[in-house]
C-alpha atoms as one frame of an Amber mdcrd trajectory, in Angstrom:
protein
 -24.859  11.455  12.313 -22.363   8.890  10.857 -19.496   9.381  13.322 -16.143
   9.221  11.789 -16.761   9.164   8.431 -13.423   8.382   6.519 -12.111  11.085
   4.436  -8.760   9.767   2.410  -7.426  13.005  -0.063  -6.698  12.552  -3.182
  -4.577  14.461  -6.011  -4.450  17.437  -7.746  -4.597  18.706 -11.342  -2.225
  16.713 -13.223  -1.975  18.314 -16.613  -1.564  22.104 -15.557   0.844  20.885
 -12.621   2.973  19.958 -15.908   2.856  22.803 -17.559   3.111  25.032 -14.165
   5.579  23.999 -12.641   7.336  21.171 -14.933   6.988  23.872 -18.287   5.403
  21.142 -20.413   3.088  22.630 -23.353   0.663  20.832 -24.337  -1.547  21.868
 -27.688  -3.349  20.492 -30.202  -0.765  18.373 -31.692  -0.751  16.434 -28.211
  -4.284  15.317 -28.170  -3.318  12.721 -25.370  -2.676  15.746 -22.724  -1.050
  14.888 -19.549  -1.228  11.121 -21.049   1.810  12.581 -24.084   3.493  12.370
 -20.990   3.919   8.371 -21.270   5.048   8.221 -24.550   7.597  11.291 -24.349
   8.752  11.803 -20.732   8.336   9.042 -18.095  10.396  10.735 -15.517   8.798
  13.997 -15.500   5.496  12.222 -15.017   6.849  10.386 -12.377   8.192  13.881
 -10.562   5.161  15.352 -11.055   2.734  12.584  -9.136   5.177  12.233  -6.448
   4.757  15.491  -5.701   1.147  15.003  -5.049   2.310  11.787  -3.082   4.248
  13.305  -1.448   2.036  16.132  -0.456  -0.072  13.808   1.145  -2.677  11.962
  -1.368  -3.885   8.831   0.066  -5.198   8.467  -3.450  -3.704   9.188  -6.793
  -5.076   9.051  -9.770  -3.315   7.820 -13.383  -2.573  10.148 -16.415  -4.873
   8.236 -18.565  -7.938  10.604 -18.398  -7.743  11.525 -21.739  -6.472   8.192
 -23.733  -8.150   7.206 -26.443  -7.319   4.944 -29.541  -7.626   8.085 -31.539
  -5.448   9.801 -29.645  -2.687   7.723 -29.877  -2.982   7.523 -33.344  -2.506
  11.191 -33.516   0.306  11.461 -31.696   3.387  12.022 -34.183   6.517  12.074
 -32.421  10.265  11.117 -33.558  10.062   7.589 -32.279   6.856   7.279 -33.321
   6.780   9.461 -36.802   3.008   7.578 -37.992   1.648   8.176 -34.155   1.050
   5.017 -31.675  -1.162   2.180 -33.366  -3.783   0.439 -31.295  -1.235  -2.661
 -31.293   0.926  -0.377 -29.107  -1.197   1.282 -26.502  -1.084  -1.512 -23.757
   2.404  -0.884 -23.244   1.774   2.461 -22.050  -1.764   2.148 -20.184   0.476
   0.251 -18.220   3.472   1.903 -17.296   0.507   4.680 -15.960  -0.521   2.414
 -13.648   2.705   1.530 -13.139   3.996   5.113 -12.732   1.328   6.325 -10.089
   2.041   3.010  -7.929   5.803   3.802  -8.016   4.814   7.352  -6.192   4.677
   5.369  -2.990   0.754   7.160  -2.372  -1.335   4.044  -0.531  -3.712   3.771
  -3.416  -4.059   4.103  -7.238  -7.332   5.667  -8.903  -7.796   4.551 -12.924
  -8.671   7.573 -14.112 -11.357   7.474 -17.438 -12.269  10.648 -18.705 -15.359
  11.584 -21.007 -15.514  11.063 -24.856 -15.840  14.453 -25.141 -12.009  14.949
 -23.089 -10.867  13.030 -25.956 -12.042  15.616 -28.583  -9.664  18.110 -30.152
 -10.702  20.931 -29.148 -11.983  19.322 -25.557 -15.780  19.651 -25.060 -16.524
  18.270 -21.630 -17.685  21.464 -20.524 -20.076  22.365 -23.345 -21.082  18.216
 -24.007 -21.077  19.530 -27.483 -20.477  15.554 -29.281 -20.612  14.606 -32.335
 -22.934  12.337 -34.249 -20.835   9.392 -33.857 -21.379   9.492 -30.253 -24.676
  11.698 -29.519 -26.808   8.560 -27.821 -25.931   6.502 -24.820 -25.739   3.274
 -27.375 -23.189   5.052 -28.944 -21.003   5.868 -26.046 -21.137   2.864 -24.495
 -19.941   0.951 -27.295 -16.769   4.198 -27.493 -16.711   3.437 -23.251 -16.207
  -0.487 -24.142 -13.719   0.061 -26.678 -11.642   2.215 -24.502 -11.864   0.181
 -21.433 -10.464  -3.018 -23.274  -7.300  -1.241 -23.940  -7.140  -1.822 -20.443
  -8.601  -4.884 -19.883  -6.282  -6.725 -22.558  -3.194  -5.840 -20.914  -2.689
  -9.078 -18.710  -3.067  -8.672 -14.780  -3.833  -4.714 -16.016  -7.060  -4.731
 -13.785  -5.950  -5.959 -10.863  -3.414  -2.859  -9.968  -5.404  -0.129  -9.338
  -7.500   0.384  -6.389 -10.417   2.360  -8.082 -12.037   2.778 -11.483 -12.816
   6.787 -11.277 -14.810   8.367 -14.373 -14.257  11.797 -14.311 -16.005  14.943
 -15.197 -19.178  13.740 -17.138 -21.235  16.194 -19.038 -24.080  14.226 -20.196
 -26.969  12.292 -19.019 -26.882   9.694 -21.641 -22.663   8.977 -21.216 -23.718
   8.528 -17.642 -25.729   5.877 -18.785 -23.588   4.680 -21.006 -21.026   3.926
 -17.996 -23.228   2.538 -15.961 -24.081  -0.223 -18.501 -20.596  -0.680 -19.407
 -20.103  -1.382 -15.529 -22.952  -3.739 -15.780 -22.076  -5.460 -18.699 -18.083
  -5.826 -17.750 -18.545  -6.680 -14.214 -16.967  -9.664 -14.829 -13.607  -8.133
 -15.103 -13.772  -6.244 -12.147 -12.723  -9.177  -9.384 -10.283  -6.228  -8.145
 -12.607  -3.680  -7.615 -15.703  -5.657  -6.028 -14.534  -7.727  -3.265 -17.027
  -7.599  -0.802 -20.325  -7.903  -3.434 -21.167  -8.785  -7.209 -23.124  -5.717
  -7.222 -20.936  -2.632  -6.001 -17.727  -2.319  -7.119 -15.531   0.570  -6.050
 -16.106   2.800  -9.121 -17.262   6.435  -9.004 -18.841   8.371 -11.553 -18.334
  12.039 -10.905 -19.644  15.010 -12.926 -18.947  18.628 -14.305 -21.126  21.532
 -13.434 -19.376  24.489 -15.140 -20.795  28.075 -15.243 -22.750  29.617 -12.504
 -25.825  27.268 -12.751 -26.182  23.740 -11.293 -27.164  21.393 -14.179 -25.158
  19.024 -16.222 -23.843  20.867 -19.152 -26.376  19.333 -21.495 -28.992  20.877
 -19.093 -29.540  17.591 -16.710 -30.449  18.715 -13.143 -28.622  17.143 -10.276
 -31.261  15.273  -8.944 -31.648  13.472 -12.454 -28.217  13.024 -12.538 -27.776
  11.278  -9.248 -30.561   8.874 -10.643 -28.360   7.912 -13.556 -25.175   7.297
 -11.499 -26.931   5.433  -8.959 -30.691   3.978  -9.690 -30.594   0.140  -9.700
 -33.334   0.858 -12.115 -30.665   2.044 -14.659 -28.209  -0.925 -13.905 -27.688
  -3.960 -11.300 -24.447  -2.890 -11.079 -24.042   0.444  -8.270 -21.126   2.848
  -8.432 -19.413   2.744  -5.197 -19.047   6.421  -5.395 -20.617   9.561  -6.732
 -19.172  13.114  -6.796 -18.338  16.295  -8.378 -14.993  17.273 -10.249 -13.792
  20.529 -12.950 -16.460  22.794 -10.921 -16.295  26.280  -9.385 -15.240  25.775
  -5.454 -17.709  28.310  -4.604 -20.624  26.087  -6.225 -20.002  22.872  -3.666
 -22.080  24.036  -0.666 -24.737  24.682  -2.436 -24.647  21.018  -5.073 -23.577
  19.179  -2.092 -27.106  20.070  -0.600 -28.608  18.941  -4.040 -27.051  15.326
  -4.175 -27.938  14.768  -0.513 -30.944  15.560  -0.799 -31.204  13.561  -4.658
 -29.469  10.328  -2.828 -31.776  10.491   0.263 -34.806  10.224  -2.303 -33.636
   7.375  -4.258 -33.244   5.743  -0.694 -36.713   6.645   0.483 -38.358   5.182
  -3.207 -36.249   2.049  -2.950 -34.201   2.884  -5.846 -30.835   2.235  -3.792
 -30.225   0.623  -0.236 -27.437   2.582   0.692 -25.303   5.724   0.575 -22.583
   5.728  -1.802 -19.098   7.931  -0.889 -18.644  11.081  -2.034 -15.644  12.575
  -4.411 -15.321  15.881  -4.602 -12.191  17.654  -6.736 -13.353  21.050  -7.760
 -11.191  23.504  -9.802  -8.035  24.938  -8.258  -9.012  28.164  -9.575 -10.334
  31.108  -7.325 -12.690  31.636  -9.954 -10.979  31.759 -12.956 -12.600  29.624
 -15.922 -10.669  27.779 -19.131 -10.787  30.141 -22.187 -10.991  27.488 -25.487
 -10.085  30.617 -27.929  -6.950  31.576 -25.774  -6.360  28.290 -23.830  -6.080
  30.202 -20.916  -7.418  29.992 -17.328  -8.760  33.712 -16.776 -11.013  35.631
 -14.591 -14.027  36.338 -16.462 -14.660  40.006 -17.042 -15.258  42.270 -13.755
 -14.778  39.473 -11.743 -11.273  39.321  -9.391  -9.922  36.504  -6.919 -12.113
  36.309  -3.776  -9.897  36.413  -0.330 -10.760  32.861   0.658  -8.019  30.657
  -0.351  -9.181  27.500  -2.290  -8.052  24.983   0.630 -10.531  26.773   3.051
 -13.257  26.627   0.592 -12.950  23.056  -0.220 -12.235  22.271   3.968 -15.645
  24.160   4.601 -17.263  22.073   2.038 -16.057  18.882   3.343 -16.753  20.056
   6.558 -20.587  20.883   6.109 -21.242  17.460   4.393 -19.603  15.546   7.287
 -21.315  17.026   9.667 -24.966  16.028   8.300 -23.306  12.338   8.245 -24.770
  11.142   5.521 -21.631   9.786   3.227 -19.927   6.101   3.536 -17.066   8.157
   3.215 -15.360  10.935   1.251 -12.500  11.604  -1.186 -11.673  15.237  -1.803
  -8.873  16.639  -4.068  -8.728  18.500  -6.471  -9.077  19.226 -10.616  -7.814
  21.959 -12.864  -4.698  24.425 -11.285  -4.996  22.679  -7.780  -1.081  22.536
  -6.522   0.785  19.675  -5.202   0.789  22.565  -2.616  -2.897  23.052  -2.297
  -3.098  19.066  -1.805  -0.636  19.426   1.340  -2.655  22.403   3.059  -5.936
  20.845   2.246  -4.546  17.417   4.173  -3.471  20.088   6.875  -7.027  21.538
   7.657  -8.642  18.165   7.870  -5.771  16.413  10.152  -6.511  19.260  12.431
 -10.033  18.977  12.205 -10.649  15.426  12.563  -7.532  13.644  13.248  -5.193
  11.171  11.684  -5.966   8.089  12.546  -3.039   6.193  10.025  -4.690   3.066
  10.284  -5.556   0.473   7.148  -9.316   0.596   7.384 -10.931  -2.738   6.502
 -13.871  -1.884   4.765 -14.647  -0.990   1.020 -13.389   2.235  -0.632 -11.262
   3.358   2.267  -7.606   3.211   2.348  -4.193   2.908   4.411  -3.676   5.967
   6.085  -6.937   7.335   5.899  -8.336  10.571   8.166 -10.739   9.088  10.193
């Protein structure tokens, strides 16, 4: 067993904190989401990720999950009547950065959502794409485009702390990222410090549903090759995980990617373990209704007893134990509470300590539970 594996905690659901507790409504006329935010209401996005800071994320990550050059473009407001052109969108990729660094939490997480997060309506959980972008060639060129919004702001890169892609639905767009990381690592001096070849990126996917394949059918262990095979890509994610998913489904995938990881070790594939991210759905088992854009118990099903914390802590817990991970980040997605956050930092202090000391080594931060 690996003793002491780090665990650091990271943030909650950004966009539903917003309209929770901050009453922001978001719709289709605000195809940016939680990212409308930085065009309309600076402060309010501020309040709301300091609450997670505050609440005790050692990691938080920016409201740019769902930007897209499209997405700007659509968004009509009163200072901006013909929507945000392309010319225009640095400005605000970085006052997110910006923004989440000014919460005070020890480290910043870029947060890049899927393609199909960018859609109107959203189809990361059915990986339902369009022609345009229905082959990995495809989505890495709409990956490359996106992440040079980024990389043309000056000095843009060098801010955040992590690169963390977020709720992938498809095989091929996992592909598609790991060539982009491949084909970009020179921009990513911040991010890969300690080697040419393993920057601290994660890819992390969506397993909606009650079944445990990608939502365009992949299995986890194929998955797991994708993310992390140097067959697919020189280039190895520092970090692998599971995000928008059922709590209840973690024991159970957790199993699955340790035992996918320990047989791309075995075959030579990688020649290490990668960390872990886990932010599963806030939800006790309610699931996002598209007709009525609603999070809802699905019919004959009620809340279970266990609270979500003590789910997620058991989880974390379990995985630990078989000390396996380099180390773990846990959080969480959809409807988790600043709240949530601060209990779920409770149950592990109490479990494993708080050791509040800057860790030197890769992927772990200041003020890390050790």
């Amino acid at each position: 067993m690996r003793d002491g594996t780090p665990i650091l905690i990271l943030d909650g659901g950004l966009g539903t904190s917003l309209e929770d507790k901050y009453d922001v409504v978001f719709s289709e006329q605000t195809p940016l989401w939680s990212s409308h935010l930085l065009v309309v209401d600076q402060q309010k996005l501020l309040a709301c990720q300091s609450d997670f800071a505050q609440a005790g994320a050692d990691v938080l990550l920016t409201a740019t999950y769902q930007v897209s050059i499209e997405g700007f473009a659509a968004t009509r407001t009163a200072e901006w009547p013909r929507g945000v052109s392309i010319a225009n969108v640095g400005q605000f990729l970085e006052d997110a950065v910006l923004i989440a660094r000014q919460t005070g939490a020890p480290r910043v997480a870029l947060s890049l959502g899927p393609y199909g997060a960018t859609m109107v309506p959203s189809t990361e959980y059915s990986a339902r794409y369009d022609g345009e972008h229905d082959t990995a060639d495809k989505l890495e060129d709409w990956h490359t485009q996106r992440f040079m919004l980024f990389a043309k702001v000056a000095g843009l890169l060098r801010v955040p702390d992590y690169l963390a892609f977020e709720t992938i639905p498809r095989v091929d767009e996992i592909l598609a990222i790991r060539r982009l990381l491949a084909a970009q690592s020179h921009l990513f001096t911040r991010f890969s410090e300690f080697s040419r070849t393993s920057m601290s990126a994660w890819i992390s996917c969506v397993f909606p549903g009650d079944g445990e394949t990608l939502p365009d059918g992949t299995s986890v262990e194929d998955a797991v090759i994708a993310a992390l095979s140097t067959e697919v890509a020189s280039v190895v994610p520092w970090g692998i995980g599971i995000n928008c998913t059922k709590v209840a489904k973690l024991p159970g995938l957790l199993r699955r990617f340790e035992s996918a990881v320990q047989g791309l070790l075995d075959a030579g594939g990688i020649v290490k373990w990668p960390s872990l991210v886990l932010c599963p759905d806030g939800t006790n088992g309610e699931v996002y209704n598209t007709a009525t854009k609603k999070w809802e118990f699905p019919e004959g099903e009620k809340a279970p007893r266990i609270p979500w914390e003590d789910q997620v802590f058991e989880a974390v817990k379990g995985t630990r134990a078989r000390g396996k991970w380099e180390s773990i980040l846990v959080g969480g997605c959809c409807k988790t509470t600043d709240s949530d956050i601060e209990h779920l930092r409770w149950l592990i202090e109490e479990e494993v300590g708080d050791s509040n000391e800057t860790t030197e080594a890769e992927g772990t931060a200041s003020g890390s539970i050790a």
